[in-house]
PDB file as gemmi writes it, atoms N, CA and C in Angstrom:
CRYST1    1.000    1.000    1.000  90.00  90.00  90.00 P 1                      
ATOM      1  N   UNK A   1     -19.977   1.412 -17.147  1.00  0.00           N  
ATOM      2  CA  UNK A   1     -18.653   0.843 -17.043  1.00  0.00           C  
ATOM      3  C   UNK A   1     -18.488   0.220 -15.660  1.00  0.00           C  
ATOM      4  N   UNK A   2     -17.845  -0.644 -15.390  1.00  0.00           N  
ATOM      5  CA  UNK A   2     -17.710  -2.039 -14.498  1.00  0.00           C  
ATOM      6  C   UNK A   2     -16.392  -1.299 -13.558  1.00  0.00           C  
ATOM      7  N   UNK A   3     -16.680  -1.113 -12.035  1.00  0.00           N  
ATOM      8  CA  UNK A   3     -16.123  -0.578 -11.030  1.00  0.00           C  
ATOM      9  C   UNK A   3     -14.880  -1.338 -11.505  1.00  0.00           C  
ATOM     10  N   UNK A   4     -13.075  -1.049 -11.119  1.00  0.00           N  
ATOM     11  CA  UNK A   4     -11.966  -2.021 -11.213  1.00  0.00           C  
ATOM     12  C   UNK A   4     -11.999  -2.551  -9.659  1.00  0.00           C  
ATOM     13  N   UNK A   5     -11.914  -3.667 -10.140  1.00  0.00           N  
ATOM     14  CA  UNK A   5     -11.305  -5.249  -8.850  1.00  0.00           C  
ATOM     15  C   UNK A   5     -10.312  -4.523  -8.267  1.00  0.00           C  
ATOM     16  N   UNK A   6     -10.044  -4.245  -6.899  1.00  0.00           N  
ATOM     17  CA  UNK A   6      -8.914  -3.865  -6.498  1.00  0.00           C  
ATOM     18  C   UNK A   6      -8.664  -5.058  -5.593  1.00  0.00           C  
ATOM     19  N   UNK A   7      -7.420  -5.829  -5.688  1.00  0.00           N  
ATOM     20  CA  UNK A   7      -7.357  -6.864  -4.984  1.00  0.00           C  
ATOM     21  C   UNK A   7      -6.014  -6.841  -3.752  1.00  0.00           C  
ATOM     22  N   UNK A   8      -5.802  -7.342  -3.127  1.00  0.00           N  
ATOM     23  CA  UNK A   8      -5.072  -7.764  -1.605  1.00  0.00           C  
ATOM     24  C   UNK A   8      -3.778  -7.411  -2.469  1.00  0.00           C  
ATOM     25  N   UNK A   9      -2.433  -7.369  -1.728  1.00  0.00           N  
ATOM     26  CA  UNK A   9      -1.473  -7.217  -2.412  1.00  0.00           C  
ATOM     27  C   UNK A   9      -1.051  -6.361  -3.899  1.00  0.00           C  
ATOM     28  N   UNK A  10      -1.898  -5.817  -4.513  1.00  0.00           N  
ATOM     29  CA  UNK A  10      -1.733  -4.989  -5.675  1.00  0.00           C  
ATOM     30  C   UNK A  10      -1.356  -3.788  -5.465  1.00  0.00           C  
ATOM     31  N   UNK A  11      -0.217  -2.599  -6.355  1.00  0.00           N  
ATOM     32  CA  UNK A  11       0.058  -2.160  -6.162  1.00  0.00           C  
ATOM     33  C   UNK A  11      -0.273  -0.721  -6.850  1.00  0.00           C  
ATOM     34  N   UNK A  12      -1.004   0.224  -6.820  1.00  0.00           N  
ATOM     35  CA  UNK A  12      -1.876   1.206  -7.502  1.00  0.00           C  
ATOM     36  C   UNK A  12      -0.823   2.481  -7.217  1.00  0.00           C  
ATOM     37  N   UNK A  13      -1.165   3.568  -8.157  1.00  0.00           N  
ATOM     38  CA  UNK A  13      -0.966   5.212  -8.211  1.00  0.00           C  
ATOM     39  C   UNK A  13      -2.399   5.170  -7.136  1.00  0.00           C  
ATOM     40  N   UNK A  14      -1.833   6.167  -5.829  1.00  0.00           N  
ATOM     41  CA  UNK A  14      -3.067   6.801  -5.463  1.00  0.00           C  
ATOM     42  C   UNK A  14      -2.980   8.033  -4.856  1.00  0.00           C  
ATOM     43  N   UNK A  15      -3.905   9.147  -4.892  1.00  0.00           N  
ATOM     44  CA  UNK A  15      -3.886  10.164  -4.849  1.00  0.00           C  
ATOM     45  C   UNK A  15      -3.731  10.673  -3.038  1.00  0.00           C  
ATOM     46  N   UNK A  16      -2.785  10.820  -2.396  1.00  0.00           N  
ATOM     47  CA  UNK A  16      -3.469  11.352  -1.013  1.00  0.00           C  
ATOM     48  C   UNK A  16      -3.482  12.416  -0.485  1.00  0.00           C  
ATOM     49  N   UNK A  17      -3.590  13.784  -1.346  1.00  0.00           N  
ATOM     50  CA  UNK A  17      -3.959  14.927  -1.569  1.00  0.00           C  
ATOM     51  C   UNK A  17      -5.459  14.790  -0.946  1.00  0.00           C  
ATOM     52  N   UNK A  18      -6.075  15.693  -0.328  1.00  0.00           N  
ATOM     53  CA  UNK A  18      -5.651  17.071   1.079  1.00  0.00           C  
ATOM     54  C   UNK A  18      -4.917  16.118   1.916  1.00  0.00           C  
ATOM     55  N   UNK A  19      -4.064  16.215   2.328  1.00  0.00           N  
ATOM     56  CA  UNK A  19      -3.320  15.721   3.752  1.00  0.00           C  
ATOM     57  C   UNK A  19      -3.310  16.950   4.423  1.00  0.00           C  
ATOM     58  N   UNK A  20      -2.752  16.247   5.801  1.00  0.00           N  
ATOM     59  CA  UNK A  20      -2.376  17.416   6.770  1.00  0.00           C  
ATOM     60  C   UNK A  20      -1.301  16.962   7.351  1.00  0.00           C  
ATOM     61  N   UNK A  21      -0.514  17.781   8.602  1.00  0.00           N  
ATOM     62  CA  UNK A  21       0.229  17.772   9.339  1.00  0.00           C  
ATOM     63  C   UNK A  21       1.551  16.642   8.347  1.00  0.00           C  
ATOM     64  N   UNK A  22       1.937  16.053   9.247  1.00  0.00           N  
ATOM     65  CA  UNK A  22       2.982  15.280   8.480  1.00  0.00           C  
ATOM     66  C   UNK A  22       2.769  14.138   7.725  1.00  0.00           C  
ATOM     67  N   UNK A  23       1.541  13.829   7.123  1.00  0.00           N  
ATOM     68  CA  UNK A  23       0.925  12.677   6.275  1.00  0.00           C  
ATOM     69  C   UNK A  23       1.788  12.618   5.279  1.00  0.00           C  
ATOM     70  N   UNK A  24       1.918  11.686   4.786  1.00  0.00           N  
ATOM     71  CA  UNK A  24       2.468  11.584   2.957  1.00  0.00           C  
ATOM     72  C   UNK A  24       1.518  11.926   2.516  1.00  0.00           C  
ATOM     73  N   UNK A  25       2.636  12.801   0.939  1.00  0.00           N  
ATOM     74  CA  UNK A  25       1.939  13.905   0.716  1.00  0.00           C  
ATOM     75  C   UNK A  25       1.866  13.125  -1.150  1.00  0.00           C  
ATOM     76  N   UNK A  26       0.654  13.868  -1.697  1.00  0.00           N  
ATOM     77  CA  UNK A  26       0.940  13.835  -3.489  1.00  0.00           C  
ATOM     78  C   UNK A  26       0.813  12.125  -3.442  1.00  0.00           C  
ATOM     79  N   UNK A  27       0.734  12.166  -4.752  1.00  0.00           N  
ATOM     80  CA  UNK A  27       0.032  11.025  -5.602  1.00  0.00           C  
ATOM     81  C   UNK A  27       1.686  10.112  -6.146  1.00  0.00           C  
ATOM     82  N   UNK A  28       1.244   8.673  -5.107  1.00  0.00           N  
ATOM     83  CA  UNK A  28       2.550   8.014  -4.815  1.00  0.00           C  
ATOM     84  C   UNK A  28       1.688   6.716  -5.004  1.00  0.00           C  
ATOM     85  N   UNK A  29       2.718   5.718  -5.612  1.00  0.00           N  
ATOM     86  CA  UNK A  29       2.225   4.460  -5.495  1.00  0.00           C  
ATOM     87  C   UNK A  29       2.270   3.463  -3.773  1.00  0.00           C  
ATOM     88  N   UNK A  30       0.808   2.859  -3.752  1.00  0.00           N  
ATOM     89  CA  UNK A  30       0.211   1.999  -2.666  1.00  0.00           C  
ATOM     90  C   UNK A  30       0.056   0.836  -2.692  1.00  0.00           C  
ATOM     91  N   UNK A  31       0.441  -0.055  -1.920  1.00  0.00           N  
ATOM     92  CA  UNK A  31       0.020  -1.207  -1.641  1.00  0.00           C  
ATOM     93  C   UNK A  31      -1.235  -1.423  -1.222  1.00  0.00           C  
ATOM     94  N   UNK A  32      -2.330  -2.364  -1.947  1.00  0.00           N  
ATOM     95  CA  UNK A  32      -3.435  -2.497  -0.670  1.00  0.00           C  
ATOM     96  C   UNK A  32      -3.317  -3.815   0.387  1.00  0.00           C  
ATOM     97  N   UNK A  33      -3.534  -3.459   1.310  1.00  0.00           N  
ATOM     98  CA  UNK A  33      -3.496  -4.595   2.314  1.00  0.00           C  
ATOM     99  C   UNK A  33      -4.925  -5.115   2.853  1.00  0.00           C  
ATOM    100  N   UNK A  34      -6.008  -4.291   3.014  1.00  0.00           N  
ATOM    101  CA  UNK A  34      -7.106  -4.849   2.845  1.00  0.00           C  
ATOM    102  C   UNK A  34      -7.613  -6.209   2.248  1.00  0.00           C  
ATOM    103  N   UNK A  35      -8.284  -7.061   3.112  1.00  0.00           N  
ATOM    104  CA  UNK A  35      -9.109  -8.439   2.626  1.00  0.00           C  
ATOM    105  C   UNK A  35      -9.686  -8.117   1.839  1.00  0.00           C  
ATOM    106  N   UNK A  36      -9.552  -9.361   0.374  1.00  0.00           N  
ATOM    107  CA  UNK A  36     -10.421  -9.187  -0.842  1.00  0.00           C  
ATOM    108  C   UNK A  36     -11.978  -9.188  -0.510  1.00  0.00           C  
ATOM    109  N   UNK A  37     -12.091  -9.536   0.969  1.00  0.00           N  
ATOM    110  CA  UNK A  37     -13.416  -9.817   0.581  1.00  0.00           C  
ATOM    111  C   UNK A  37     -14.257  -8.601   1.660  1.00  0.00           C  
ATOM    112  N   UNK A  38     -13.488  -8.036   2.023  1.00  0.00           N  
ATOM    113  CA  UNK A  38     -13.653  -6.286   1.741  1.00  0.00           C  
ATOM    114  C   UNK A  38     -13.790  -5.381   1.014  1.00  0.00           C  
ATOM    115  N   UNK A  39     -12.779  -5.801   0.816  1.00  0.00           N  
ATOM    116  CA  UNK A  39     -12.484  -4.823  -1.116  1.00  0.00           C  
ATOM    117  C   UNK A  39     -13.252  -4.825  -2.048  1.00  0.00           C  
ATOM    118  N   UNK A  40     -14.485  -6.521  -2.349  1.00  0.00           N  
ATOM    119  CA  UNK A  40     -14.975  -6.201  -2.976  1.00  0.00           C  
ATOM    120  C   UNK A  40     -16.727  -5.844  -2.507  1.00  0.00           C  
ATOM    121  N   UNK A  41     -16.282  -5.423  -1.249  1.00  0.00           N  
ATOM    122  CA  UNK A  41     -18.087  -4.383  -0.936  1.00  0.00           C  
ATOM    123  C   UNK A  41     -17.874  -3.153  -0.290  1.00  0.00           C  
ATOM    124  N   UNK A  42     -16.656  -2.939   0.094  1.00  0.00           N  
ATOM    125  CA  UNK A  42     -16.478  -1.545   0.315  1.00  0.00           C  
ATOM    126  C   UNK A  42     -16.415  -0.140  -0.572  1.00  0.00           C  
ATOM    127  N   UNK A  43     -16.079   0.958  -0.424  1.00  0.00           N  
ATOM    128  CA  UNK A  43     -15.748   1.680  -1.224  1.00  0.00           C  
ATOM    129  C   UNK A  43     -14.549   2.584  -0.885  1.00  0.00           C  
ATOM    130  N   UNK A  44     -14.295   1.626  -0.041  1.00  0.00           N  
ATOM    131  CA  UNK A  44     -12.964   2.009   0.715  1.00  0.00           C  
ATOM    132  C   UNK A  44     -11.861   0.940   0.471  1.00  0.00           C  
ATOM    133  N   UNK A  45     -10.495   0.916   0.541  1.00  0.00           N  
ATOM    134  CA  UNK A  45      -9.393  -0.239   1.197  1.00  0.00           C  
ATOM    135  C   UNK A  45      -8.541   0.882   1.908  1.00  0.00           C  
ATOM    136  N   UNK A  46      -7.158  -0.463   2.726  1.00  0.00           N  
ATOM    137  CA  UNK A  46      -6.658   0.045   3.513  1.00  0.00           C  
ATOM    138  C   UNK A  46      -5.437   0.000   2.746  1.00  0.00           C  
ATOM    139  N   UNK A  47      -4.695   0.803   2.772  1.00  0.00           N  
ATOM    140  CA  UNK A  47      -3.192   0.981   2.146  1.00  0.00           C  
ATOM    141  C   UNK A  47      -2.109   1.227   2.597  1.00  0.00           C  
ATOM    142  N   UNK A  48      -1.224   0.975   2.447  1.00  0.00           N  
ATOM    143  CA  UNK A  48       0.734   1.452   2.996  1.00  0.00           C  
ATOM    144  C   UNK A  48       0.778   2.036   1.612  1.00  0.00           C  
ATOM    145  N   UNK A  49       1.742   2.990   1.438  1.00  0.00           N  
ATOM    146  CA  UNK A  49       2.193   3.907   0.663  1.00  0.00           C  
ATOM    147  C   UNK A  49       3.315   3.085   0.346  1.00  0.00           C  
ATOM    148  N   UNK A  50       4.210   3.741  -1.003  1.00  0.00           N  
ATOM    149  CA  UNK A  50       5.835   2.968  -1.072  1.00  0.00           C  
ATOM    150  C   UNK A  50       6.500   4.502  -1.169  1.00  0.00           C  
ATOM    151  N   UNK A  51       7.684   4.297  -0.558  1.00  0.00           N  
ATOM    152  CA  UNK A  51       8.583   5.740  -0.921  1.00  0.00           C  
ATOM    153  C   UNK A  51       9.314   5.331  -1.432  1.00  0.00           C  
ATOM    154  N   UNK A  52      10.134   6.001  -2.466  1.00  0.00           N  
ATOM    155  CA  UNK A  52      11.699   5.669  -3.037  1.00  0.00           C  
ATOM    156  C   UNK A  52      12.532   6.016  -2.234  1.00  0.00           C  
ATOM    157  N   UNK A  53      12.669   6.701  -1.492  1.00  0.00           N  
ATOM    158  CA  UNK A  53      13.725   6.847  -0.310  1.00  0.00           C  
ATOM    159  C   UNK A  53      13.751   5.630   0.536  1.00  0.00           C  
ATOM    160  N   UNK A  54      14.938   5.383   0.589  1.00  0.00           N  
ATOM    161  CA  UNK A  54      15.207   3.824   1.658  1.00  0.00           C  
ATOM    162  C   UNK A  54      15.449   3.947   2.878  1.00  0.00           C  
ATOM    163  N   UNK A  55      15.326   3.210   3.486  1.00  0.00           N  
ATOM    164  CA  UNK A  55      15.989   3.950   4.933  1.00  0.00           C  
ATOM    165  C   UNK A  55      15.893   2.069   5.991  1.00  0.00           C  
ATOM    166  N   UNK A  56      16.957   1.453   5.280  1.00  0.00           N  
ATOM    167  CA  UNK A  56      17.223  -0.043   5.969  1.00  0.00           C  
ATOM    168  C   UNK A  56      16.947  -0.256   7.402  1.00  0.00           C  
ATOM    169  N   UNK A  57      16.830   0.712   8.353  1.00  0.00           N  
ATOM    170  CA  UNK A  57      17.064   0.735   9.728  1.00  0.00           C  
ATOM    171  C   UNK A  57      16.040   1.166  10.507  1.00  0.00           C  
ATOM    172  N   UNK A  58      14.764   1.076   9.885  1.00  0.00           N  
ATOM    173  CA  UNK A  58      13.621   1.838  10.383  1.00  0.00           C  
ATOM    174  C   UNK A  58      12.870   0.534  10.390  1.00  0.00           C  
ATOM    175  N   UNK A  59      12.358  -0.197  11.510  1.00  0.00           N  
ATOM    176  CA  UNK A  59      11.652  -1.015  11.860  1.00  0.00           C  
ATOM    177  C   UNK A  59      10.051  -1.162  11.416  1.00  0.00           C  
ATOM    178  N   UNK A  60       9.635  -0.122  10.450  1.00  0.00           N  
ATOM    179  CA  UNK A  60       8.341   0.093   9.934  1.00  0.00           C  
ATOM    180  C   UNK A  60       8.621   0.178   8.657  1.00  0.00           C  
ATOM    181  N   UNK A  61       9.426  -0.235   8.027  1.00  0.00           N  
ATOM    182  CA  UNK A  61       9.386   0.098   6.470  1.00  0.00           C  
ATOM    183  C   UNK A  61       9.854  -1.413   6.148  1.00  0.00           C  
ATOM    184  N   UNK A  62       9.309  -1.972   4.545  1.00  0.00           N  
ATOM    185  CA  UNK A  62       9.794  -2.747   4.103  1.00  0.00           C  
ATOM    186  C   UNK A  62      10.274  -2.832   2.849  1.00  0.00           C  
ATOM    187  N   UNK A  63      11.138  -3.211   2.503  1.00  0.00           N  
ATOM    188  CA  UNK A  63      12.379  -3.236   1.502  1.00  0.00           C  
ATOM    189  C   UNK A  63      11.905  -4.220   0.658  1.00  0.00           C  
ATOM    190  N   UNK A  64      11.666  -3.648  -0.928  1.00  0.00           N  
ATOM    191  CA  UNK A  64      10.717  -4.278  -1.714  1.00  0.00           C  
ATOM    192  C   UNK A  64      11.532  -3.844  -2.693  1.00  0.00           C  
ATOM    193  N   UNK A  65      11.587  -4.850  -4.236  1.00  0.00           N  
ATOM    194  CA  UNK A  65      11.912  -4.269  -5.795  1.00  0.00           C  
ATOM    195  C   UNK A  65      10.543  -4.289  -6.289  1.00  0.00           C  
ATOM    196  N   UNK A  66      10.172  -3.284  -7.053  1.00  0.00           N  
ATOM    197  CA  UNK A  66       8.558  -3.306  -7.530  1.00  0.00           C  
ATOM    198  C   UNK A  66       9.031  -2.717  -9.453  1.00  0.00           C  
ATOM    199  N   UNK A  67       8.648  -3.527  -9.811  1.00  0.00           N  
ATOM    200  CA  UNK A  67       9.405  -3.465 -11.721  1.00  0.00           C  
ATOM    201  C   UNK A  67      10.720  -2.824 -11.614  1.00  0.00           C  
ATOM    202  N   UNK A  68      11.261  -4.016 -11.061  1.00  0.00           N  
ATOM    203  CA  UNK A  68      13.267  -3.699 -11.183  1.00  0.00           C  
ATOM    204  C   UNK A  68      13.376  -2.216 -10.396  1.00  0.00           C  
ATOM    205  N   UNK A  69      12.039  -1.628  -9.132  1.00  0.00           N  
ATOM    206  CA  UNK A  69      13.095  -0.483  -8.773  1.00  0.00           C  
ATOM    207  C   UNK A  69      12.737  -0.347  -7.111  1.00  0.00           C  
ATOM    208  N   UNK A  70      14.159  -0.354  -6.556  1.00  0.00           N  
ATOM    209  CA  UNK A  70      14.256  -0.394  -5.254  1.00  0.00           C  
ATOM    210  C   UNK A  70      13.224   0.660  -4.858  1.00  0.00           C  
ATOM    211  N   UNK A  71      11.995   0.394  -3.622  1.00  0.00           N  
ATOM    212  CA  UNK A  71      10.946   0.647  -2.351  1.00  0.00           C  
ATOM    213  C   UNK A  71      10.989   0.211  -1.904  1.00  0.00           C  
ATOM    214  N   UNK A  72      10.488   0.996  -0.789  1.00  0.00           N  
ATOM    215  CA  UNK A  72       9.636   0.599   0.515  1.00  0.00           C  
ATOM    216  C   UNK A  72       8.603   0.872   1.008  1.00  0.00           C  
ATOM    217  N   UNK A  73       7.930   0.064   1.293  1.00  0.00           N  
ATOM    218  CA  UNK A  73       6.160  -0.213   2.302  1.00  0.00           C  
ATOM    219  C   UNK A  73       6.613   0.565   3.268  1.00  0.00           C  
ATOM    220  N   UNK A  74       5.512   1.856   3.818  1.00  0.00           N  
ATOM    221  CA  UNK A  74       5.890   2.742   4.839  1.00  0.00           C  
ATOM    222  C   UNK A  74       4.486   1.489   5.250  1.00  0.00           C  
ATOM    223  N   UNK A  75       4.751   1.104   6.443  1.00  0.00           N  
ATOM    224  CA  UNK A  75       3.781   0.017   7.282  1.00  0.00           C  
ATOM    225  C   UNK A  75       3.172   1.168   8.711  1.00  0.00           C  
ATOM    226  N   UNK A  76       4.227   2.348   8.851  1.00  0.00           N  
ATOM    227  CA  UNK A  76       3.794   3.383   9.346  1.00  0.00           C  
ATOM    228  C   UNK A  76       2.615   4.551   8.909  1.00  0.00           C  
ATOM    229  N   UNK A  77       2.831   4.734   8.011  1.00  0.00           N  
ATOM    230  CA  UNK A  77       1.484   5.358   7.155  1.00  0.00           C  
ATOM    231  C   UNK A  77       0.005   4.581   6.688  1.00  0.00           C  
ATOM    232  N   UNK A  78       0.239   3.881   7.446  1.00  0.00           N  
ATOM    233  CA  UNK A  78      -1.285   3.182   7.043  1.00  0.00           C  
ATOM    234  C   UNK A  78      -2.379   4.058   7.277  1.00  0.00           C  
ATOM    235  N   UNK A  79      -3.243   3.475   5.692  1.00  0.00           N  
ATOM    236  CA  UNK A  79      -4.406   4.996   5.761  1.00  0.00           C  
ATOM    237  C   UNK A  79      -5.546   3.911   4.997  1.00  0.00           C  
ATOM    238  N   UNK A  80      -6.526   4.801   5.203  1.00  0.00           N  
ATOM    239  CA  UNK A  80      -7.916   4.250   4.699  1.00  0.00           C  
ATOM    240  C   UNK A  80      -8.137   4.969   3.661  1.00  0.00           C  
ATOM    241  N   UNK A  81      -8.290   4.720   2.631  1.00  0.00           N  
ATOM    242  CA  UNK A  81      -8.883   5.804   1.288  1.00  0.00           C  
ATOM    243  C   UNK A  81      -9.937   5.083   0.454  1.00  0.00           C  
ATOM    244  N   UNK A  82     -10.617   5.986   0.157  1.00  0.00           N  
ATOM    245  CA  UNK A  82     -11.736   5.863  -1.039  1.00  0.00           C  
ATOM    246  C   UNK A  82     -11.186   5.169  -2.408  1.00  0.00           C  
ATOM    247  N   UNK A  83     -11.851   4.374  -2.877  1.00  0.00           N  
ATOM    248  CA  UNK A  83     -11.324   3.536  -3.873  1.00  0.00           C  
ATOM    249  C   UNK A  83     -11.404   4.842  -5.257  1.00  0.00           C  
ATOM    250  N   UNK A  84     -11.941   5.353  -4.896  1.00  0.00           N  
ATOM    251  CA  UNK A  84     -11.842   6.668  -6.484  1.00  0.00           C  
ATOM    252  C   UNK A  84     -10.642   7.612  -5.734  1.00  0.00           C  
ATOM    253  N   UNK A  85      -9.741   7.258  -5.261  1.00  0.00           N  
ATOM    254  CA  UNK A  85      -8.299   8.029  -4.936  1.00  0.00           C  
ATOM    255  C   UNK A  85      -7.558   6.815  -6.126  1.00  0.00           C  
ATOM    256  N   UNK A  86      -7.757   5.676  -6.150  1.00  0.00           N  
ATOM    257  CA  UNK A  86      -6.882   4.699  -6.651  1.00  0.00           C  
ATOM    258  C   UNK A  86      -6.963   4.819  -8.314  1.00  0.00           C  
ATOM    259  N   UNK A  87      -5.876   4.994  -9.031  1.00  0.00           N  
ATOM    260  CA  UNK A  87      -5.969   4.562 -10.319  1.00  0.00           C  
ATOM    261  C   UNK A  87      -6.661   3.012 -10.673  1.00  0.00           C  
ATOM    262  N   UNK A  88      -7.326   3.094 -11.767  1.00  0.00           N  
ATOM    263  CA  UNK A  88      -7.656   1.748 -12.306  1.00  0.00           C  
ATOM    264  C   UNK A  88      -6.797   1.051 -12.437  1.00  0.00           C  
ATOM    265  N   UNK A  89      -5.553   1.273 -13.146  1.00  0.00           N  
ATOM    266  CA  UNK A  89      -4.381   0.667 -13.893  1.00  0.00           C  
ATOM    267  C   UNK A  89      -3.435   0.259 -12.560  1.00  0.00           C  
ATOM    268  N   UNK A  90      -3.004  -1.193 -12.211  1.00  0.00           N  
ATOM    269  CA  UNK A  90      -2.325  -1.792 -11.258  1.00  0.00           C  
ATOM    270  C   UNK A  90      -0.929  -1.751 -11.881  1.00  0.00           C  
ATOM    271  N   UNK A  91       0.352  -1.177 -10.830  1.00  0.00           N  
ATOM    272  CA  UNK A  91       1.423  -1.246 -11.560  1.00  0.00           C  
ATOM    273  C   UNK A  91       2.261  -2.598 -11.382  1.00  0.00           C  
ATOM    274  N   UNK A  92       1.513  -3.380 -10.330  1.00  0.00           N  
ATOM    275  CA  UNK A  92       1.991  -4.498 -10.396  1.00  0.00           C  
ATOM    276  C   UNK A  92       1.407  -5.300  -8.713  1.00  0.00           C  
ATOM    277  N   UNK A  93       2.037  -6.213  -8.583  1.00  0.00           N  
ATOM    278  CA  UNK A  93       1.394  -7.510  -7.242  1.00  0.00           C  
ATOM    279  C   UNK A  93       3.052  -7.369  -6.534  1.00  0.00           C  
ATOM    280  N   UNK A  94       2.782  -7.815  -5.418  1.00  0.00           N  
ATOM    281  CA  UNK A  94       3.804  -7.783  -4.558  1.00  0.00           C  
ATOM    282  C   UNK A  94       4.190  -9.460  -4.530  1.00  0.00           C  
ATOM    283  N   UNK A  95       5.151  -9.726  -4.707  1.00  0.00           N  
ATOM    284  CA  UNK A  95       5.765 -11.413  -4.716  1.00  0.00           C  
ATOM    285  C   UNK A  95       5.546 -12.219  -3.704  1.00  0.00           C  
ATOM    286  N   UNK A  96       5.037 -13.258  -3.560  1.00  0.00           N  
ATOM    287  CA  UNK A  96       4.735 -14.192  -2.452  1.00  0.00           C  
ATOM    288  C   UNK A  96       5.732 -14.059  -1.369  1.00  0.00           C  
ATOM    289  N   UNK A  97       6.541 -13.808  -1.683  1.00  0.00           N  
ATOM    290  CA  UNK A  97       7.958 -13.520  -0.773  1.00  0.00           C  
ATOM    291  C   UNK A  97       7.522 -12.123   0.477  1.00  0.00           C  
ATOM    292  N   UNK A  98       6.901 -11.053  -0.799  1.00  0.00           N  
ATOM    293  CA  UNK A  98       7.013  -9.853   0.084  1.00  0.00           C  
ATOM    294  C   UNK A  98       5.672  -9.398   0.687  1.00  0.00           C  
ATOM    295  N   UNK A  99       4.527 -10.824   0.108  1.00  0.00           N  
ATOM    296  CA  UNK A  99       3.000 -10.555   0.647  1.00  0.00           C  
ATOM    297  C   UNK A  99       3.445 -11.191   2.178  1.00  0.00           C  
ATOM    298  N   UNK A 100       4.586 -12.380   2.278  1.00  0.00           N  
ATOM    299  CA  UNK A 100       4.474 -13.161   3.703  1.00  0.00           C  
ATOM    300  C   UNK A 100       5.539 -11.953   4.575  1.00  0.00           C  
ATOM    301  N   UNK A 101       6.406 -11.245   3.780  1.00  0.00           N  
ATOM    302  CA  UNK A 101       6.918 -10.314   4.756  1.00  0.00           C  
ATOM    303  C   UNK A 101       5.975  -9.418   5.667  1.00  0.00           C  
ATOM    304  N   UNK A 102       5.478  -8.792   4.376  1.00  0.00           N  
ATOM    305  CA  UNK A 102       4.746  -7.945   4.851  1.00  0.00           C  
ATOM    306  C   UNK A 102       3.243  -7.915   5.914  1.00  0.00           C  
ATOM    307  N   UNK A 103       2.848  -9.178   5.953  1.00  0.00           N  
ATOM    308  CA  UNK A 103       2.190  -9.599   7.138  1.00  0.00           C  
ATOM    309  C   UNK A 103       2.983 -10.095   8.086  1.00  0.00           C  
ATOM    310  N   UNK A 104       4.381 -10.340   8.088  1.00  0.00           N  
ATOM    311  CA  UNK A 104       4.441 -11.118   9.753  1.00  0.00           C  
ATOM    312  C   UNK A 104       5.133  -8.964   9.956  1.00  0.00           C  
ATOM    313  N   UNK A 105       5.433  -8.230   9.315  1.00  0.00           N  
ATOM    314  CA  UNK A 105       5.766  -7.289   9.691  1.00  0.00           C  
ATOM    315  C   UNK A 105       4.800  -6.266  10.350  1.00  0.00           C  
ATOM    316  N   UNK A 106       3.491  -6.433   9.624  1.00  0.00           N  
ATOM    317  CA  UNK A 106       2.470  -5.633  10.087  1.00  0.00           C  
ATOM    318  C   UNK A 106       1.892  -6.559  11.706  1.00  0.00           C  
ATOM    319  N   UNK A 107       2.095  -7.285  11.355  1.00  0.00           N  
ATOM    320  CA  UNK A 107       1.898  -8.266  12.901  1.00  0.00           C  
ATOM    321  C   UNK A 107       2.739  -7.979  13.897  1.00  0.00           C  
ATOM    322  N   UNK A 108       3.744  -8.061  13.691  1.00  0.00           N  
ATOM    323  CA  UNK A 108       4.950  -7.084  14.844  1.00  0.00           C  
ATOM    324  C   UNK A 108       4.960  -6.123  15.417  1.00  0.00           C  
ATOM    325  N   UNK A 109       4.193  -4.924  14.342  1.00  0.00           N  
ATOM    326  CA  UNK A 109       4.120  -4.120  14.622  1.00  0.00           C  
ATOM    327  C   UNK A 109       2.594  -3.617  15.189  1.00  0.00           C  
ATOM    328  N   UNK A 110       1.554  -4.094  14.550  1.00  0.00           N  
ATOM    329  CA  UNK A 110       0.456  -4.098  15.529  1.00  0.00           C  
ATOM    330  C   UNK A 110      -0.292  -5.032  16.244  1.00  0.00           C  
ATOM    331  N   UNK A 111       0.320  -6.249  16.553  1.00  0.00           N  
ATOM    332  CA  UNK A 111      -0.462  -6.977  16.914  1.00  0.00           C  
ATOM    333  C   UNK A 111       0.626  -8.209  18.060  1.00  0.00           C  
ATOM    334  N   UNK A 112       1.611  -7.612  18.054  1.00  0.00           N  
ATOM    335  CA  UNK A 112       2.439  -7.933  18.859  1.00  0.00           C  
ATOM    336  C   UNK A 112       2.851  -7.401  20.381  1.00  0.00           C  
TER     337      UNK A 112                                                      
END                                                                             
């Protein structure tokens, strides 16, 4: 059976069970932000988590609808995981709108 394409912007169930200390915890849907052309020789990508808790005023989170239901990109939790943490099944792509947010945001925040 044929590894799944995990591509830039897609949005997966992924597992991030053992954590420690104050990591996000349990099996939450992720954004990957990783280059496709990473993604497809690694066995790794890089991910932001989404929480359902909102919190408008926190300069690291971004304010996203993902199938009609209010999240947010923790841009603070960025983590590296093994592509066998990620479900096969994509619950959806992030909108051209919130792929250009979400890079000038991660740019602000690390590269600024």
């Amino acid at each position: 059976m044929a590894s799944p394409i995990f591509k830039r912007y897609g949005v997966y169930w992924v597992d991030l069970d053992p954590t420690r200390g104050r990591e996000l915890k349990k099996t939450r849907p992720a954004v990957i932000i990783s280059h496709d052309e990473l993604n497809a020789v690694l066995d790794t990508v890089v991910i932001c988590p989404l929480y359902s808790s909102l919190h408008p005023t926190w300069r690291t989170r971004l304010q996203i609808t993902l199938n009609h239901t209010p999240s947010e990109i923790a841009i603070d939790q960025i983590r590296v995981v093994s592509k066998d943490r990620l479900t096969p099944e994509k619950m959806g792509d992030l909108s051209p709108k919130g792929q250009q947010s979400l890079r000038q945001l991660l740019h602000e925040a690390y590269c600024a």
